[in-house]
LUMTI-881427 format. One record per atom (N, C-alpha, C): residue in three letters; atom name; x negated, y negated, z. Coordinates in pm, whole numbers, always signed. Each point is the difference from the previous one (the first is absolute). Layout:
<atoms>
<atom><balum>ALA</balum><mivo>CA</mivo><px>X</px><py>Y</py><pz>Z</pz></atom>
...
</atoms>
This chain:
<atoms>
<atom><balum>UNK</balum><mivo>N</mivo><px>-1014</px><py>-2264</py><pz>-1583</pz></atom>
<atom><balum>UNK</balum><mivo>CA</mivo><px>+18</px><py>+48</py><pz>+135</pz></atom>
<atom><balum>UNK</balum><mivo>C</mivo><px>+25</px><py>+150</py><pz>-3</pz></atom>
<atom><balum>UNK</balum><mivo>N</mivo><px>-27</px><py>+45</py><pz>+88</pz></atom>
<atom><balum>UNK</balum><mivo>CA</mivo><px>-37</px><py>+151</py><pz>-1</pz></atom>
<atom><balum>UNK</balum><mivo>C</mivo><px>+136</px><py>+28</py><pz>+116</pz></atom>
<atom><balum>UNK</balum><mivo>N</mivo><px>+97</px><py>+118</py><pz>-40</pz></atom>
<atom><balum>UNK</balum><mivo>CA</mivo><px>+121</px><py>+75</py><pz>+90</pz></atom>
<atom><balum>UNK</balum><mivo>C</mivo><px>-126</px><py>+100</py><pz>+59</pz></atom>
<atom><balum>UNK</balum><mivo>N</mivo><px>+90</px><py>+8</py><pz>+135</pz></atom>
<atom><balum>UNK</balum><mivo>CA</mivo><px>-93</px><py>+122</py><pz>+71</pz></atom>
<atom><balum>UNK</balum><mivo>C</mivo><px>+171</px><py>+85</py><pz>+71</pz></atom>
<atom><balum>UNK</balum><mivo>N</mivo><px>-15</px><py>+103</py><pz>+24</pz></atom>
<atom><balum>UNK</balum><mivo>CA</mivo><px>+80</px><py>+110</py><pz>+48</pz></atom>
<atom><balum>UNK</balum><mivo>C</mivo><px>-23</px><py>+44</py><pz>+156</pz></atom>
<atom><balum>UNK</balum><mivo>N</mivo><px>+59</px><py>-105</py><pz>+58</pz></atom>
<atom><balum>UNK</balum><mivo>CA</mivo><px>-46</px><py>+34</py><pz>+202</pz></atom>
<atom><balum>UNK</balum><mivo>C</mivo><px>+82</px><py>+120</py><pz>+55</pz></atom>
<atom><balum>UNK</balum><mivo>N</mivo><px>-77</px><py>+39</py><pz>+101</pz></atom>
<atom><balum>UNK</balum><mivo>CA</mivo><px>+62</px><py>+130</py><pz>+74</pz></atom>
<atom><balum>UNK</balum><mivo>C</mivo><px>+7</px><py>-89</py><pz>+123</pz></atom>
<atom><balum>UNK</balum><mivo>N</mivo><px>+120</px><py>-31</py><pz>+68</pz></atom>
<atom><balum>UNK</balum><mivo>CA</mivo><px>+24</px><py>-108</py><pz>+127</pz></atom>
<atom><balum>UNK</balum><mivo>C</mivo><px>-40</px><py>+139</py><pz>+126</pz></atom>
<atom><balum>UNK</balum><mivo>N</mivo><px>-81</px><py>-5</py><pz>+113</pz></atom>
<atom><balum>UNK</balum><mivo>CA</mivo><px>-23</px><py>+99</py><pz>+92</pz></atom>
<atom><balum>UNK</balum><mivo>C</mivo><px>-22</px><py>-46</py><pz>+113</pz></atom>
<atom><balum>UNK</balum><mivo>N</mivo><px>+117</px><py>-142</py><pz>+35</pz></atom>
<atom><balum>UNK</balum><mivo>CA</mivo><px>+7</px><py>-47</py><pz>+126</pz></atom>
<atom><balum>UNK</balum><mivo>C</mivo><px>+89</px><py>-90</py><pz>-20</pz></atom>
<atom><balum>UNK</balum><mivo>N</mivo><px>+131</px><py>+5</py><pz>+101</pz></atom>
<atom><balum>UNK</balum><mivo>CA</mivo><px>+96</px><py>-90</py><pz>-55</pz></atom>
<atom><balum>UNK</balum><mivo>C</mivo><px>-21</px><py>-139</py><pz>+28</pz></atom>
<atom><balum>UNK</balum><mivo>N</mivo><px>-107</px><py>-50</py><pz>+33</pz></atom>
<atom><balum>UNK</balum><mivo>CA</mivo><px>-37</px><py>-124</py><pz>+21</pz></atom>
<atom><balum>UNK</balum><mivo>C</mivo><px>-46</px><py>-45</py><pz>-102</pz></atom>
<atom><balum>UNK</balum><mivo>N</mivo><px>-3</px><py>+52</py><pz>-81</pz></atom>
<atom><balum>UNK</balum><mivo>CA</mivo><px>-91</px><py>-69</py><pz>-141</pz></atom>
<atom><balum>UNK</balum><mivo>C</mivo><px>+129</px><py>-104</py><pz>-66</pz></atom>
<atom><balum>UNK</balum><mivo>N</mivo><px>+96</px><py>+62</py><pz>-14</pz></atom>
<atom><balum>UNK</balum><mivo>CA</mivo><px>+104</px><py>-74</py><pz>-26</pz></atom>
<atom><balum>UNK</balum><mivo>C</mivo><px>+19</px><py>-154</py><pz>+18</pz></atom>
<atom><balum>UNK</balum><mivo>N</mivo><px>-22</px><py>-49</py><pz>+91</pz></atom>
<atom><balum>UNK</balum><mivo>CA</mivo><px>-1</px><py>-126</py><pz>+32</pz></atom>
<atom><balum>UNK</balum><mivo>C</mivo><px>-131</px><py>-44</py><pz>-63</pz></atom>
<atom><balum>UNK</balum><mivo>N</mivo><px>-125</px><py>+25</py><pz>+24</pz></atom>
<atom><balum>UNK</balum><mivo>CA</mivo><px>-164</px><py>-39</py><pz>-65</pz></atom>
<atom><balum>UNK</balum><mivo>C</mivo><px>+79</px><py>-32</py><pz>-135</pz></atom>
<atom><balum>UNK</balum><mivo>N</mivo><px>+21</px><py>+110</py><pz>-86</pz></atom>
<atom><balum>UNK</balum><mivo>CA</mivo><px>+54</px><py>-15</py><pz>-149</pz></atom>
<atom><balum>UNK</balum><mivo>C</mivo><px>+103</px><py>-113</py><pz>-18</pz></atom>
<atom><balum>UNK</balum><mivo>N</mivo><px>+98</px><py>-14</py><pz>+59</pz></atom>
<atom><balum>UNK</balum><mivo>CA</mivo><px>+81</px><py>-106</py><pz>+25</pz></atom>
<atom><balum>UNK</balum><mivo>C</mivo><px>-65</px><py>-138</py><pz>-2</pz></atom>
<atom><balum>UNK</balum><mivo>N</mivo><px>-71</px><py>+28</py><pz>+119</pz></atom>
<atom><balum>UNK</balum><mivo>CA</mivo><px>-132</px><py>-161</py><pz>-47</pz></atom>
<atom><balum>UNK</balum><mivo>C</mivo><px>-54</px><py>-12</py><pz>-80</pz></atom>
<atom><balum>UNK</balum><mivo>N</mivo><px>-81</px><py>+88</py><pz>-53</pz></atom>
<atom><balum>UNK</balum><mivo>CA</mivo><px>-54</px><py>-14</py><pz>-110</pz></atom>
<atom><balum>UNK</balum><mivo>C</mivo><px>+27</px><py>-30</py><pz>-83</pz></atom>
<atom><balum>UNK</balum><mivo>N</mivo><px>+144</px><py>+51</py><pz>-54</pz></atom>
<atom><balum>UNK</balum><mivo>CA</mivo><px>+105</px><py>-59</py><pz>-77</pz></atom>
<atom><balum>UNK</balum><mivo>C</mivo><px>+32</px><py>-122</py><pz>-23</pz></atom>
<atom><balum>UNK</balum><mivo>N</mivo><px>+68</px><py>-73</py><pz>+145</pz></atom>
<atom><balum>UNK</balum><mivo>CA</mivo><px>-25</px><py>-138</py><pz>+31</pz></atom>
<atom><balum>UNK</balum><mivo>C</mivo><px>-100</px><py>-59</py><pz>-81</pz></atom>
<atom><balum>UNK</balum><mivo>N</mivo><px>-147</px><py>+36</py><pz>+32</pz></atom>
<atom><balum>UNK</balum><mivo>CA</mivo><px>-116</px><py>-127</py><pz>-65</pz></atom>
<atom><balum>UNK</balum><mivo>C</mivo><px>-30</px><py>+62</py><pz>-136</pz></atom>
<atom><balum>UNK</balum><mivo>N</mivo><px>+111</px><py>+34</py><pz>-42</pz></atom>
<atom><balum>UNK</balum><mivo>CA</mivo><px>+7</px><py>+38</py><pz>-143</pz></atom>
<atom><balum>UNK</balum><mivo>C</mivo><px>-143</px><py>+75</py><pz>-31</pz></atom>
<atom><balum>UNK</balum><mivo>N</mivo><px>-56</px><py>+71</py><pz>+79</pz></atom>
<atom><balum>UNK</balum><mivo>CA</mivo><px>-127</px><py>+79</py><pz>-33</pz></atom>
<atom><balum>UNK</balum><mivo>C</mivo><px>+59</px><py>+132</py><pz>-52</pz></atom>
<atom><balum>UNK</balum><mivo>N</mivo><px>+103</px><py>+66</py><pz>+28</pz></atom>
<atom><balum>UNK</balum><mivo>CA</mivo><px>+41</px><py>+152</py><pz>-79</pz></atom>
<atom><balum>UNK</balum><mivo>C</mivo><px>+121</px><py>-54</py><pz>-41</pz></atom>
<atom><balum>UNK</balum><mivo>N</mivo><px>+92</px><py>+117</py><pz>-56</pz></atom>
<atom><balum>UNK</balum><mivo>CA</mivo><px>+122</px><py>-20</py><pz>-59</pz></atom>
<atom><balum>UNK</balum><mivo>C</mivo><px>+33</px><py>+137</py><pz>+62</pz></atom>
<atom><balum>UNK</balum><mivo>N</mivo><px>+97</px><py>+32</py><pz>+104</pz></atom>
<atom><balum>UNK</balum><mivo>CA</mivo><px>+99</px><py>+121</py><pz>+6</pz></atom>
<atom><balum>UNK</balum><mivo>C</mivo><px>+84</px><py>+52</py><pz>-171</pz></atom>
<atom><balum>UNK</balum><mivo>N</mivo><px>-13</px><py>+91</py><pz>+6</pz></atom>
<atom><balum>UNK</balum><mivo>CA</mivo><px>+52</px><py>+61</py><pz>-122</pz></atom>
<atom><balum>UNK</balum><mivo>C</mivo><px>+156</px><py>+55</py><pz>+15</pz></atom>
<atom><balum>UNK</balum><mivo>N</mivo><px>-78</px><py>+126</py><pz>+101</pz></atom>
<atom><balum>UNK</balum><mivo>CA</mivo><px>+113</px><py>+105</py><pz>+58</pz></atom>
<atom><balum>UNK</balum><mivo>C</mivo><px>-25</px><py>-2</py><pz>+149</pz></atom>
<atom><balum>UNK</balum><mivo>N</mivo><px>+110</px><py>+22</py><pz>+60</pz></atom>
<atom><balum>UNK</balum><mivo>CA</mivo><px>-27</px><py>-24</py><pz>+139</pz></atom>
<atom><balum>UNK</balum><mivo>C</mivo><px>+37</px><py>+137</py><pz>+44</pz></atom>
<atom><balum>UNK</balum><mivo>N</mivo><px>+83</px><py>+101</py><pz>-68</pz></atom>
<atom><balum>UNK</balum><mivo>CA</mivo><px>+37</px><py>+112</py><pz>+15</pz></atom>
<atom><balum>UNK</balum><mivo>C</mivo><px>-110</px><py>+121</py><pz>-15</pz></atom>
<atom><balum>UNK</balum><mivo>N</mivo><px>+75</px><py>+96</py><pz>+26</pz></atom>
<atom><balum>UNK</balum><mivo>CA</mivo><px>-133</px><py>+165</py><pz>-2</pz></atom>
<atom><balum>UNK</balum><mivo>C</mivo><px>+80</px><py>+29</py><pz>-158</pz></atom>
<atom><balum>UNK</balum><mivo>N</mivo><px>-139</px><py>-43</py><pz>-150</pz></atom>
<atom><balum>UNK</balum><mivo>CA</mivo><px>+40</px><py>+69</py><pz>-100</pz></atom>
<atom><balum>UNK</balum><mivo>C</mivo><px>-52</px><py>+148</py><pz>-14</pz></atom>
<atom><balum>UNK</balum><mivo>N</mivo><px>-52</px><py>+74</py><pz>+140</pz></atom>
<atom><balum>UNK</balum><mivo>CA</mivo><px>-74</px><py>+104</py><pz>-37</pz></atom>
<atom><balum>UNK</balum><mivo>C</mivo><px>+103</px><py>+131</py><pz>+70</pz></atom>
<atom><balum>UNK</balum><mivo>N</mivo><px>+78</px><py>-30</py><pz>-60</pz></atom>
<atom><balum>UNK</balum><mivo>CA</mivo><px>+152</px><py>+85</py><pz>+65</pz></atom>
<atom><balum>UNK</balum><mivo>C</mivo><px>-51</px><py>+151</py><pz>-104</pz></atom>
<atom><balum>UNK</balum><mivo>N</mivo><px>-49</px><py>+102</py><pz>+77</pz></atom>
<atom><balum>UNK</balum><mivo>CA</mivo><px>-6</px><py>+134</py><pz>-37</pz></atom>
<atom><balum>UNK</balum><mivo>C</mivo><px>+33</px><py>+109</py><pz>+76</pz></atom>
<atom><balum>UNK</balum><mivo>N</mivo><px>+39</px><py>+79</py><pz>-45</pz></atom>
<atom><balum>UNK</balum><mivo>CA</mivo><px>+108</px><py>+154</py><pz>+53</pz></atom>
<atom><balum>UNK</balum><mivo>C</mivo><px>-148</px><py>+13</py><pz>+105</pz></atom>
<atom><balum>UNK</balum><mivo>N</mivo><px>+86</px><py>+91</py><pz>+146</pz></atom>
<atom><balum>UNK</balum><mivo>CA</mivo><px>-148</px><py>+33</py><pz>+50</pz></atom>
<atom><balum>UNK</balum><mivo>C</mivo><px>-37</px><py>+139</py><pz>-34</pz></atom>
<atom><balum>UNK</balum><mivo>N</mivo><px>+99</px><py>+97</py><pz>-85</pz></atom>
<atom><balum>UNK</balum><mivo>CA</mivo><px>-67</px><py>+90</py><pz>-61</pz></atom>
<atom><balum>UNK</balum><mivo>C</mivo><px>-90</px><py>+13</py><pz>-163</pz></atom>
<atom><balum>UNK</balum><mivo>N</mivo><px>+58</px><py>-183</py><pz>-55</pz></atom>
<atom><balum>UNK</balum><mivo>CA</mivo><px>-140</px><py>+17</py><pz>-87</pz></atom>
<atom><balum>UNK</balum><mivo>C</mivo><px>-135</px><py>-47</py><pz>+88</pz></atom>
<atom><balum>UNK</balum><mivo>N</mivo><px>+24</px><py>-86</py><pz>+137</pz></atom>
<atom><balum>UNK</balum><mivo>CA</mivo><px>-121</px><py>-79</py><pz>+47</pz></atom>
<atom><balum>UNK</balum><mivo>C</mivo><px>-93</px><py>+157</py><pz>+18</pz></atom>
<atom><balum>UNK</balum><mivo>N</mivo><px>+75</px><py>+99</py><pz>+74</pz></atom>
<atom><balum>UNK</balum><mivo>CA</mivo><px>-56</px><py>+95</py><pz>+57</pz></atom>
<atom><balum>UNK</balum><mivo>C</mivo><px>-60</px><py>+144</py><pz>-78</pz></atom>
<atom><balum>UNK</balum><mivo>N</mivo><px>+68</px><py>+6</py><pz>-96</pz></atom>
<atom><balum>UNK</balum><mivo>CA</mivo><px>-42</px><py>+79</py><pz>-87</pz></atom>
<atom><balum>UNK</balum><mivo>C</mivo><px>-89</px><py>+27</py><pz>-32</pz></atom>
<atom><balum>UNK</balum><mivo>N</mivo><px>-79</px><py>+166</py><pz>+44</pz></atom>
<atom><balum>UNK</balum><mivo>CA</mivo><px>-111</px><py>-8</py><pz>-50</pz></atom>
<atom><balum>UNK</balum><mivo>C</mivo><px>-120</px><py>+19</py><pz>+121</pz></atom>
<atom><balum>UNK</balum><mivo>N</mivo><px>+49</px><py>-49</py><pz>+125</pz></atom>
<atom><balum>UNK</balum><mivo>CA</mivo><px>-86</px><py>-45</py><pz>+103</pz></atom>
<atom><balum>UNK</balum><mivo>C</mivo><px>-44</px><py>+125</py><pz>+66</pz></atom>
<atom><balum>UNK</balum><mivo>N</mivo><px>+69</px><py>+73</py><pz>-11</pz></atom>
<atom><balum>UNK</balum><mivo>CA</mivo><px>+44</px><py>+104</py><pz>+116</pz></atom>
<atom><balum>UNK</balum><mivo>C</mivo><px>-85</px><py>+157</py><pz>-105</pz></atom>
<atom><balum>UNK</balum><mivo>N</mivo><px>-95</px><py>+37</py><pz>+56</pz></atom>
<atom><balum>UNK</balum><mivo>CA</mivo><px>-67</px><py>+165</py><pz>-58</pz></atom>
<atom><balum>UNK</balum><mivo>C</mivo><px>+155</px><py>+32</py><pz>-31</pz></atom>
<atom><balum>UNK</balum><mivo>N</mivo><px>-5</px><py>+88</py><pz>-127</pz></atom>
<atom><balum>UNK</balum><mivo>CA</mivo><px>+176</px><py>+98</py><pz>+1</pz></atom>
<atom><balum>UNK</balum><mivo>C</mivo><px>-42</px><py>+98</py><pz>+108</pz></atom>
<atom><balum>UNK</balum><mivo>N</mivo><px>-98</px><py>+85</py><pz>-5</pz></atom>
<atom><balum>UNK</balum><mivo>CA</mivo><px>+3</px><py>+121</py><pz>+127</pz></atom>
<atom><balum>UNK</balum><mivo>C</mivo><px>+81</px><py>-61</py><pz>+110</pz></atom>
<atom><balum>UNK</balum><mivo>N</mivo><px>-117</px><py>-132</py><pz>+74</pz></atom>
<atom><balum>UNK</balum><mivo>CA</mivo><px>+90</px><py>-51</py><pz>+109</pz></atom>
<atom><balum>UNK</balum><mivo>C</mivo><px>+113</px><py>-60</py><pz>-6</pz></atom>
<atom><balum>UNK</balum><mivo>N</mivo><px>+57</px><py>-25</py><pz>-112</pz></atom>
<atom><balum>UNK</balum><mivo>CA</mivo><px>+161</px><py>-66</py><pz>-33</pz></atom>
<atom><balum>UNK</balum><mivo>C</mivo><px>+48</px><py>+112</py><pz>+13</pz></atom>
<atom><balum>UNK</balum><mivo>N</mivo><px>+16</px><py>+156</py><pz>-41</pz></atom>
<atom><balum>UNK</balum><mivo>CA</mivo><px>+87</px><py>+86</py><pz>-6</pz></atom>
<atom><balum>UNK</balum><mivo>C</mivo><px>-9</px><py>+52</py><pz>+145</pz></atom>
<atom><balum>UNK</balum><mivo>N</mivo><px>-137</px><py>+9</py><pz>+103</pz></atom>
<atom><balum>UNK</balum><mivo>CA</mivo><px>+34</px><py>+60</py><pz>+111</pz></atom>
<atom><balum>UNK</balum><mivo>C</mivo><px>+69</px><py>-108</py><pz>+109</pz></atom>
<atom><balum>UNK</balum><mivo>N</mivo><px>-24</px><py>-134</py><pz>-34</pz></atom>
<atom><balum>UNK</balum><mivo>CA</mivo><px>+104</px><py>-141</py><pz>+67</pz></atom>
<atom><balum>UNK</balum><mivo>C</mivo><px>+147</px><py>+59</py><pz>-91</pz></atom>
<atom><balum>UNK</balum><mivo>N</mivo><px>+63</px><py>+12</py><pz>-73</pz></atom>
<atom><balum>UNK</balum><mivo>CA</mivo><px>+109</px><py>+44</py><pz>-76</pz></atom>
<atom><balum>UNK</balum><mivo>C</mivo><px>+64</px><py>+162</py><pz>+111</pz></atom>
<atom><balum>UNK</balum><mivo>N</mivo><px>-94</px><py>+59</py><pz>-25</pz></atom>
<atom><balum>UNK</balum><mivo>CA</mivo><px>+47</px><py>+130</py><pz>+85</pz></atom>
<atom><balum>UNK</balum><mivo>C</mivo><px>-24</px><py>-45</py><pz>+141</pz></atom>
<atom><balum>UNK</balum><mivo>N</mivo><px>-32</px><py>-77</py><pz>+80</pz></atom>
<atom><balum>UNK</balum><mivo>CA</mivo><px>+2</px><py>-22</py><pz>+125</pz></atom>
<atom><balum>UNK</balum><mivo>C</mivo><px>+159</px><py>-82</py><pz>+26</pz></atom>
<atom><balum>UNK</balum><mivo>N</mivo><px>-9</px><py>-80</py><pz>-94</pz></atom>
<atom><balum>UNK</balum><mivo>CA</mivo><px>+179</px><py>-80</py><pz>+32</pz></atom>
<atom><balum>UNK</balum><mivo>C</mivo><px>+71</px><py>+65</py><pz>-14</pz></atom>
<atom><balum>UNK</balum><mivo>N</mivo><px>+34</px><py>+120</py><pz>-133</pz></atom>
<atom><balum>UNK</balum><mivo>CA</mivo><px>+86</px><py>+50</py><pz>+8</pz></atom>
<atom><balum>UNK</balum><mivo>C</mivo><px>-3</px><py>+123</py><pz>+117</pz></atom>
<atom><balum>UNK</balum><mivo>N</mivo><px>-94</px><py>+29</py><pz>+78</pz></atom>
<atom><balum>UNK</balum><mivo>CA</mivo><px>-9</px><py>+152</py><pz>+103</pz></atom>
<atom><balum>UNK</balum><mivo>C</mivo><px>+57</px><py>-115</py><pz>+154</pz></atom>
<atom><balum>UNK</balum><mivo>N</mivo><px>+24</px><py>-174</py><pz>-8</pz></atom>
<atom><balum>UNK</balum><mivo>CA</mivo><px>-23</px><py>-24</py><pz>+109</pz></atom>
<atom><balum>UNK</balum><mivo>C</mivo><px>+172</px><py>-41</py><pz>-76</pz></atom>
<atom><balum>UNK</balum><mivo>N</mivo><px>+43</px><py>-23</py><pz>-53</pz></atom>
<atom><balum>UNK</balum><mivo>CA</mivo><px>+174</px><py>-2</py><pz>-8</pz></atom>
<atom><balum>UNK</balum><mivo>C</mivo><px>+54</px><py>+79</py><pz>-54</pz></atom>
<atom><balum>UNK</balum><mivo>N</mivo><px>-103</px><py>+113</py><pz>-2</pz></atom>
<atom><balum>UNK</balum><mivo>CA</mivo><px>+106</px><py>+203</py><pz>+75</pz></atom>
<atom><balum>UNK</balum><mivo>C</mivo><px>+0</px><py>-20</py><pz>+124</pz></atom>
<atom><balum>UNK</balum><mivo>N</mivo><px>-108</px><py>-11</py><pz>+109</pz></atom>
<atom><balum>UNK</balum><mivo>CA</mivo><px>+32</px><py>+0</py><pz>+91</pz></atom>
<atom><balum>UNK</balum><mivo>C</mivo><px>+89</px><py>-65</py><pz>+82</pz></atom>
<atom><balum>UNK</balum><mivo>N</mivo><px>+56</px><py>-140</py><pz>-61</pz></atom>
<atom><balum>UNK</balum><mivo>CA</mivo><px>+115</px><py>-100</py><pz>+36</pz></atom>
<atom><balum>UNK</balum><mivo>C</mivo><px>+162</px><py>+111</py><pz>-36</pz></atom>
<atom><balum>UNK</balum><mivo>N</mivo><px>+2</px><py>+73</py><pz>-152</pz></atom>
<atom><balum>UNK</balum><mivo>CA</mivo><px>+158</px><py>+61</py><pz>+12</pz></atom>
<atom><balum>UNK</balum><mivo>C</mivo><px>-24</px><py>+137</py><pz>+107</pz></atom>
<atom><balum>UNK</balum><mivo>N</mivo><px>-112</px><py>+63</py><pz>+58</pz></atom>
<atom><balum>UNK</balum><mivo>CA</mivo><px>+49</px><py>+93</py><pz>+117</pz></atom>
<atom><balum>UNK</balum><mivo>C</mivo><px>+56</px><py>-36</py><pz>+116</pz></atom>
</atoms>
């Protein structure tokens, strides 16, 4: 029998799997999220640096303008 690795992307599936379970056609493994990652490693990387440093200098020029 072959493990497969599901991405759940509707909380209704939950119950389907549950049945399925029932007529002993799958086996639940993990019912939890094992794909627990930082969202600055998820994100890393995504962003041009040019446009990361002028998004970087825009936050910090918009909380100077918050201590005047």
């Amino acid at each position: 029998m072959d493990t497969l690795i599901i991405q759940v992307t509707n909380k209704n599936v939950h119950s389907l799997l549950n049945e399925l379970e029932k007529l002993h056609l799958i086996k639940v493994l993990k019912k939890e999220n094992t794909f627990s990652q930082k969202l600055s490693e998820k994100f890393a990387g995504k962003l041009p640096i040019d446009a990361a440093k002028k998004l970087q200098e825009r936050i910090k020029q918009s909380r100077d303008e918050w201590d005047m």
